[in-house]
Structure formats: C-alpha cells, structure tokens
C-alpha positions as CSV (number, residue, x, y, z in Angstrom):
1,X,105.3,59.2,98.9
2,X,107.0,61.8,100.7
3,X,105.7,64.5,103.1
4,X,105.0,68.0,102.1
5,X,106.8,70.8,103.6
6,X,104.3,71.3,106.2
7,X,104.4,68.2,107.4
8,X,108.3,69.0,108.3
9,X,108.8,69.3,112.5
10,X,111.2,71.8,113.5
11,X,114.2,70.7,115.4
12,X,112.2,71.6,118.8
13,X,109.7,69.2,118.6
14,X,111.3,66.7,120.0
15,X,115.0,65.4,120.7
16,X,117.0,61.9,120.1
17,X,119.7,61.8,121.8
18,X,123.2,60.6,120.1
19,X,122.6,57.1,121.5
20,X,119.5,56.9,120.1
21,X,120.5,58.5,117.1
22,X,123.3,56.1,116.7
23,X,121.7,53.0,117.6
24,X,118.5,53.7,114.9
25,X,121.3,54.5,112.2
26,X,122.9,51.1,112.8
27,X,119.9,48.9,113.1
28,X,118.4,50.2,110.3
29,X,121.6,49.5,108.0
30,X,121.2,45.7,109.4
31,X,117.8,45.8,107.6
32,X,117.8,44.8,104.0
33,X,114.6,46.4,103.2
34,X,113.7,49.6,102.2
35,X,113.5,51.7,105.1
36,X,111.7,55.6,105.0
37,X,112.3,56.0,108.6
38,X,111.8,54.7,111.4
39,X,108.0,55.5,112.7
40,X,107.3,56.2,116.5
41,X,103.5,55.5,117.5
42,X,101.1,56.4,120.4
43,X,99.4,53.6,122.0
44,X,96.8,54.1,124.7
45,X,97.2,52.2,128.0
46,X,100.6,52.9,130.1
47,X,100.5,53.7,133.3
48,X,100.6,57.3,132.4
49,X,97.8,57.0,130.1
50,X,99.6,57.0,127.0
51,X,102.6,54.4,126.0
52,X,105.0,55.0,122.6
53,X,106.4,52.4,120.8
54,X,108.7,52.3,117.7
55,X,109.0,50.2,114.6
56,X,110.8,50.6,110.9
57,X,108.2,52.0,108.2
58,X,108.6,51.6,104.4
59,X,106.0,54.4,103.7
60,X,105.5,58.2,104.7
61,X,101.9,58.9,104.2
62,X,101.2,62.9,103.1
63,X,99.1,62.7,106.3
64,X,102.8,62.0,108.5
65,X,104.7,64.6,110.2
66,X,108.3,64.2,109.6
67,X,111.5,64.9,112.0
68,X,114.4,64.9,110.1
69,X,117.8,63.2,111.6
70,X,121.1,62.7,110.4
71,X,120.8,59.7,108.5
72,X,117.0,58.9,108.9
73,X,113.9,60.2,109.6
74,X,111.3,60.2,112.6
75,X,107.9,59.5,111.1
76,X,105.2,60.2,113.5
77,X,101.0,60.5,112.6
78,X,98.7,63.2,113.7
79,X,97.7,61.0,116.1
80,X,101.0,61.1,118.4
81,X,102.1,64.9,117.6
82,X,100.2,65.8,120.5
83,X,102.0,63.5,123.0
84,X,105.7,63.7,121.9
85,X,105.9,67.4,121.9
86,X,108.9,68.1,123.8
87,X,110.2,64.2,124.5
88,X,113.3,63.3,124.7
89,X,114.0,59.6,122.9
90,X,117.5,58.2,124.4
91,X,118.9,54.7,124.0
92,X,120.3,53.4,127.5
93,X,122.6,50.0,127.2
94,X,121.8,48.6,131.3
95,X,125.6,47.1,131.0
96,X,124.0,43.6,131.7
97,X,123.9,43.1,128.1
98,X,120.2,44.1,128.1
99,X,119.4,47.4,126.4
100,X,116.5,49.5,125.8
101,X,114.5,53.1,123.9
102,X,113.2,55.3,127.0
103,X,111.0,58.2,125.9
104,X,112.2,61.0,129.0
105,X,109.9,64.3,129.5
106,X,106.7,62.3,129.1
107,X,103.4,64.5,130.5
108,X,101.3,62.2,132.2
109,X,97.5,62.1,130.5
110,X,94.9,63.1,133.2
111,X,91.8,61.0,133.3
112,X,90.5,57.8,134.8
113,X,92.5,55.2,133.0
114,X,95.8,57.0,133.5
115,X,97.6,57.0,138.1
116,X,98.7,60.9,136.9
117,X,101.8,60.6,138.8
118,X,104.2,59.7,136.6
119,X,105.3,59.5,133.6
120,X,106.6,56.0,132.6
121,X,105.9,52.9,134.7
122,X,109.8,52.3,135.2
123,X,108.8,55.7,137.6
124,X,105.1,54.8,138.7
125,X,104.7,54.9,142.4
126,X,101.1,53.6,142.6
C-alpha cells in the first residue's frame, strides 16, 4: 500500500541532513528485505517528554505521512507529525568508532513527566 497524495510532507516538514541521508541509503542497501522506508516513531518518556526512535518498515499504511528523500522515504504516523515538525535528523560519526542518529531542534513537551529544559538528554541539565 502506498500513501495518498495527502499524506505527502512538503520538503519543510522536517530535514535529514546529507549524513543522515547517506548513511539510511547505505544501510538500507545492506538489508536484503524489502524495504518501503525507513519509519521514524514517537515514544513517550525522554527527558524532554518525548524520545524518537527509528527502524526499517516493509509497509506504508494509507494512515502514514510520507517524506520523500533521494533514495528512500521517511515514513512517520499521525502520531509523531506533531513532534517532528521542524527537526532536523543528522548522522554524527564520534571518530571513536562509535556513531549515532541525533534528532536537533527538538521542542521540549511541557508537563509533569517531561524537566522542560531541554531538549535531548545528551543536553539535559537537571
């Protein structure tokens, strides 16, 4: 199934840098299955209230929003649209053969379970 046309994000929405784009275009040619895109999730529970997460998908439910890259596509569920407005997804290699996704431009999430001052716990303060 693919998504409808206004299910499309516009180029706006939110950014990959070419790291990032890079890196999810070669680890999804190391995977022998069939890939749709790579799907990026909101999970509840960071320290600023809401974490993302990312993981290959084989299926893009009419119910997905779709961002469309060169050479794959960002997947994301009503769910999350909220929270990745305007976030920027870079890949950072740390040079000490450890490498990792950051999300940058986060908004922190305002209520009790969230510090509000910050935006990632690589950042958090408290």
């Amino acid at each position: 199934m693919t998504a409808t046309t206004d299910r499309i994000l516009g180029a706006g929405y939110m950014t990959l840098t070419a790291p990032a784009q890079s890196k999810i275009v070669d680890l999804i040619a190391q995977v022998e299955e069939d890939i749709q895109g790579v799907r990026v999730y909101a999970t509840a529970g960071s320290c600023s209230g809401v974490g993302f997460g990312m993981t290959f998908t084989d299926q893009i439910d009419e119910t997905d929003n779709v961002l469309e890259c060169d050479g794959f596509k960002v997947v994301i569920d009503d769910g999350a649209v909220p929270h990745l407005q305007g976030v920027e997804i870079d890949y950072v290699d740390r040079g000490d053969g450890t490498s990792v996704f950051k999300f940058n431009n986060v908004a922190p999430v305002k209520d009790e379970s969230a510090c509000g001052s910050c935006a990632s716990a690589s950042t958090c303060s408290s």
